[in-house]
C-alpha positions in Angstrom: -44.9 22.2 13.2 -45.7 23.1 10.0 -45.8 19.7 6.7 -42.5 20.8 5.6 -40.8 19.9 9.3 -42.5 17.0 9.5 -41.4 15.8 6.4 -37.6 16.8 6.9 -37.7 14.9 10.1 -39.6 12.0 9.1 -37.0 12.0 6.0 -33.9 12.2 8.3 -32.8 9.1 9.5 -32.6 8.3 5.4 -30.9 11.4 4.9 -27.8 10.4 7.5 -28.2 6.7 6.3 -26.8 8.3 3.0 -24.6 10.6 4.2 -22.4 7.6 5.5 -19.1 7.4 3.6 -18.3 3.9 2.4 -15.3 4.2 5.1 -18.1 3.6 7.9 -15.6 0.2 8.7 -12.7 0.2 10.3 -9.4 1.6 8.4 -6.6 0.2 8.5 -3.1 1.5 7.3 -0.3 -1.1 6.2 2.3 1.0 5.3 3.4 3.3 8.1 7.3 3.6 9.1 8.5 5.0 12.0 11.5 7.2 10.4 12.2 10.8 10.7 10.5 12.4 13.6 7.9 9.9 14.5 8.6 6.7 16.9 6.7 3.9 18.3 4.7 6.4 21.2 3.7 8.5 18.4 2.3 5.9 16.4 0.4 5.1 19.5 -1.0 8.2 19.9 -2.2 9.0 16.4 -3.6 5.4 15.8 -6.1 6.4 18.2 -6.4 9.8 17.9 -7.4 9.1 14.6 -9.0 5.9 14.8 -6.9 4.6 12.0 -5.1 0.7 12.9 -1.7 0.4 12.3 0.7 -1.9 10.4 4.5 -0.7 11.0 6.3 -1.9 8.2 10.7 -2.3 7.9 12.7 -1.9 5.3 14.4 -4.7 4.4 16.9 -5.4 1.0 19.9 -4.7 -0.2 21.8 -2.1 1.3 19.2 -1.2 3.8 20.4 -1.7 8.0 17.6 -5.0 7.9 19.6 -7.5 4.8 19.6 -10.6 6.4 17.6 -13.4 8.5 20.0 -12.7 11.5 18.4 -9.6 12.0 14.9 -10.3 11.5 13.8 -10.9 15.7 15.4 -7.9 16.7 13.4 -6.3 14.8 10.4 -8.0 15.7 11.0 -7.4 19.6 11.4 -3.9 19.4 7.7 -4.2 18.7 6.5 -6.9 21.0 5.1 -4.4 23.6 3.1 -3.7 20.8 0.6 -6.3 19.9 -1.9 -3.9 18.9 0.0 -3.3 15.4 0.2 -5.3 12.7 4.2 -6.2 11.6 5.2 -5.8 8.3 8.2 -6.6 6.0 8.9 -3.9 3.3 11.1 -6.1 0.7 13.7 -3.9 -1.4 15.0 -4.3 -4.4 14.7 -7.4 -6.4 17.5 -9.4 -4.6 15.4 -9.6 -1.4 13.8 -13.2 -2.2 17.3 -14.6 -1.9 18.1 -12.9 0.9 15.6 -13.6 3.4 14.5 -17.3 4.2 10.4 -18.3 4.0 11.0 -18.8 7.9 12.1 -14.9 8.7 9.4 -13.9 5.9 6.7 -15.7 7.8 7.7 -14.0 11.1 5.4 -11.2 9.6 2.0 -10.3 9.7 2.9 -9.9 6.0 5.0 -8.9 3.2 5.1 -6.6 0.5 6.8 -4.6 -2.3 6.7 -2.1 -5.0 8.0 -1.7 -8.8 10.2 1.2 -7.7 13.7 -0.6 -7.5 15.0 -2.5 -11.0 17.7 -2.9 -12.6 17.1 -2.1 -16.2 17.8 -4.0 -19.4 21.9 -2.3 -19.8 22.3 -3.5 -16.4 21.7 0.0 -14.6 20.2 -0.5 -10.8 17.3 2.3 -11.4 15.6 3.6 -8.1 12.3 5.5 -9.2 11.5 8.3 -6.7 15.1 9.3 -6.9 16.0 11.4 -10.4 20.1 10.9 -10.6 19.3 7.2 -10.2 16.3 7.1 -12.8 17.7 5.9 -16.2 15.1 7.1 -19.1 16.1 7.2 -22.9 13.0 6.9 -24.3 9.4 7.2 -22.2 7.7 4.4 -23.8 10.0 2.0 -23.8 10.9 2.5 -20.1 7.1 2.4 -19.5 7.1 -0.9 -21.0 9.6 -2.3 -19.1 8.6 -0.8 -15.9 4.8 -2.5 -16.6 6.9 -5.9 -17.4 9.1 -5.3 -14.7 5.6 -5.3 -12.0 4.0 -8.2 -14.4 7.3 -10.2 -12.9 6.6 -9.5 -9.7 3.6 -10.2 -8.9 4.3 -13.6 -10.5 6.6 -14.3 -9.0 7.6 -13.0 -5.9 6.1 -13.8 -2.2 4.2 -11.2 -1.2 0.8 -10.7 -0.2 0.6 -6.8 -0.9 1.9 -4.3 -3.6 2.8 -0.9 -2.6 3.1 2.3 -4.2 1.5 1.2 -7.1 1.5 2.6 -11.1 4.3 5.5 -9.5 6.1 7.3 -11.8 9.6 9.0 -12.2 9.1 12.5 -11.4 9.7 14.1 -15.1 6.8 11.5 -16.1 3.8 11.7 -12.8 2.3 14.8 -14.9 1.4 12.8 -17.5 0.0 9.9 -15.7 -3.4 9.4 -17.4 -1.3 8.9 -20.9 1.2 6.6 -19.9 -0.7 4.1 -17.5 -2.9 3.2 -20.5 -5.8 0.3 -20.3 -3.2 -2.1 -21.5 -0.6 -1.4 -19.5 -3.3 -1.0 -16.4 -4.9 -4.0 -17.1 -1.8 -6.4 -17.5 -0.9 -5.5 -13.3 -4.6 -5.7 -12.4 -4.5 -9.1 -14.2 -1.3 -10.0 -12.6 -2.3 -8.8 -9.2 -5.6 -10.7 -9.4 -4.1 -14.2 -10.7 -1.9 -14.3 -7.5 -4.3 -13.1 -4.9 -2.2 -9.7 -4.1 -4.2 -6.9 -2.8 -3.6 -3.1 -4.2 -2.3 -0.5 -1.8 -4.4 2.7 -2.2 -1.5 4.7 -1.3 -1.9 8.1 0.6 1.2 10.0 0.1 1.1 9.9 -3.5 -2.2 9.5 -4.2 -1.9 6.6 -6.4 -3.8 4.5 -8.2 -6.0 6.7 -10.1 -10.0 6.1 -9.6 -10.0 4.5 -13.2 -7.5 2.0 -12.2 -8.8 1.0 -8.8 -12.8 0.6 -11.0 -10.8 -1.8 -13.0 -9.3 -3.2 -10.1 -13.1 -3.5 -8.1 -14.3 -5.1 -11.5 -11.6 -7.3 -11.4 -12.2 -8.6 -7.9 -8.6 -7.6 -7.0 -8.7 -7.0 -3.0 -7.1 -3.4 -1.5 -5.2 -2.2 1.3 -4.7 1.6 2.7 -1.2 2.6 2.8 0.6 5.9 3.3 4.5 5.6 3.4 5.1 8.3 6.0 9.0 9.9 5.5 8.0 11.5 9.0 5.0 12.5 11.3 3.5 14.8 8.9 0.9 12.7 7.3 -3.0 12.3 8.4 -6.0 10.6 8.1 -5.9 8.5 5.4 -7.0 11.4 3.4 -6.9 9.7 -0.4 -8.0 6.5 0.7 -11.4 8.0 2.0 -11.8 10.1 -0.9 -11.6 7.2 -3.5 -13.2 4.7 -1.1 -16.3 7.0 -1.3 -15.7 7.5 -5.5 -15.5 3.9 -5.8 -17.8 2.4 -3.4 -15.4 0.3 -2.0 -16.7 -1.6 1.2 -15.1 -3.8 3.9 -15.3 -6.9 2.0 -13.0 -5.1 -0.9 -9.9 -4.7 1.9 -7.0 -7.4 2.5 -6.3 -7.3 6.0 -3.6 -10.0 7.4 -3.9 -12.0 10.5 -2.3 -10.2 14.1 0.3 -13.4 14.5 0.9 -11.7 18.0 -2.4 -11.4 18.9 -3.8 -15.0 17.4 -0.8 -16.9 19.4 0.9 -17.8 15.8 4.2 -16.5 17.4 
């Protein structure tokens, strides 16, 4: 064996030690539905196929099929066979805190929102990800209230995670970079971090950018994975790998909630 083998294999247990992504602990996803084609067996399946834990998350608000506390334990035992998934409550709209009691919220594994549902300063109910129900007359001023509008939020309502983070309104996601300024990125960070509410890292929309989950790491705001499937056609937590790797994110970074199933809270 000639020096230059030697020296490759006395070099590769280093080599490998290096090679290991950031995402060498456990993954977790908080934000999975089961809508569309995918049910409860296929969650089972891909959870370990993928070796990727589970939190299955309901919609719950204003004129969703979940708005109201009388509803909140069926939805809780159509999961009971099922203690190996977290439970979460997605909360709609801005209406949902007086909708659903502190007792039904804290049925949950836990609870958590986005910006994506406001109604707007002439009163119109604006829904984000849909463009006939997106109300934009000028860009910066609607950026503005949209950043105020997540500022509120994380004051103020109960949750322990925001989702889908710094999205935009289709006519405005190409330009991302000019609108989600420092300012504006640094008033949610501050806000997220002055309540103790961790970040999604969202999959299917691969939001925030790397400069805004830095800040975030810098900030000492905590993470969660999240991907916000429509239907089974969604794998591996492909963003959240990529920018836990970019950011050096480790385990300590991530939020994850208490199993109230599996830690005999319920």
């Amino acid at each position: 064996m000639n020096r230059k083998s030697v020296l490759i294999l006395m070099l590769l247990p280093f080599l490998l030690m290096n090679c290991k992504t950031n995402n060498s602990f456990p993954i977790t996803d908080l934000h999975i539905h089961l809508k569309g084609d995918f049910n409860i067996e296929d969650a089972v399946l891909k959870s370990k196929k993928e070796n990727i834990r589970y939190g299955i998350v309901t919609n719950c608000g204003l004129g969703f099929p979940v708005h109201n506390d009388s509803q909140i334990d069926s939805v809780l035992l159509t999961l009971k066979d099922y203690p190996q998934f977290f439970v979460g409550l997605q909360a709609e709209g801005r209406e949902w805190v007086n909708i659903f009691s502190r007792e039904s919220m804290n049925k949950f594994d836990y609870v958590f929102t986005d910006g994506m549902t406001f109604t707007d300063e002439k009163g119109r109910r604006n829904r984000i990800w849909i463009k006939q129900e997106t109300w934009i007359d000028n860009e910066e001023e609607f950026m503005d209230y949209l950043v105020n509008t997540i500022v509120k939020i994380l004051n103020n309502e109960p949750i322990n995670i925001y989702v889908n983070p710094t999205f935009l309104p289709a006519q405005m996601t190409d330009r991302y970079d000019y609108f989600w300024t420092d300012e504006r990125m640094d008033k949610v960070i501050k806000a997220a971090k002055d309540n103790n509410i961790a970040i999604e890292i969202n999959n299917r929309y691969r939001i925030p950018s790397v400069v805004f989950l830095a800040k975030a790491k810098q900030a000492g705001v905590k993470f969660t994975v999240g991907t916000n499937n429509a239907n089974k056609n969604f794998s591996g937590a492909e963003y959240a790998l990529e920018v836990i790797k970019k950011c050096k994110l480790t385990q300590n970074d991530f939020f994850e909630p208490v199993n109230k199933r599996q830690d005999g809270k319920l």
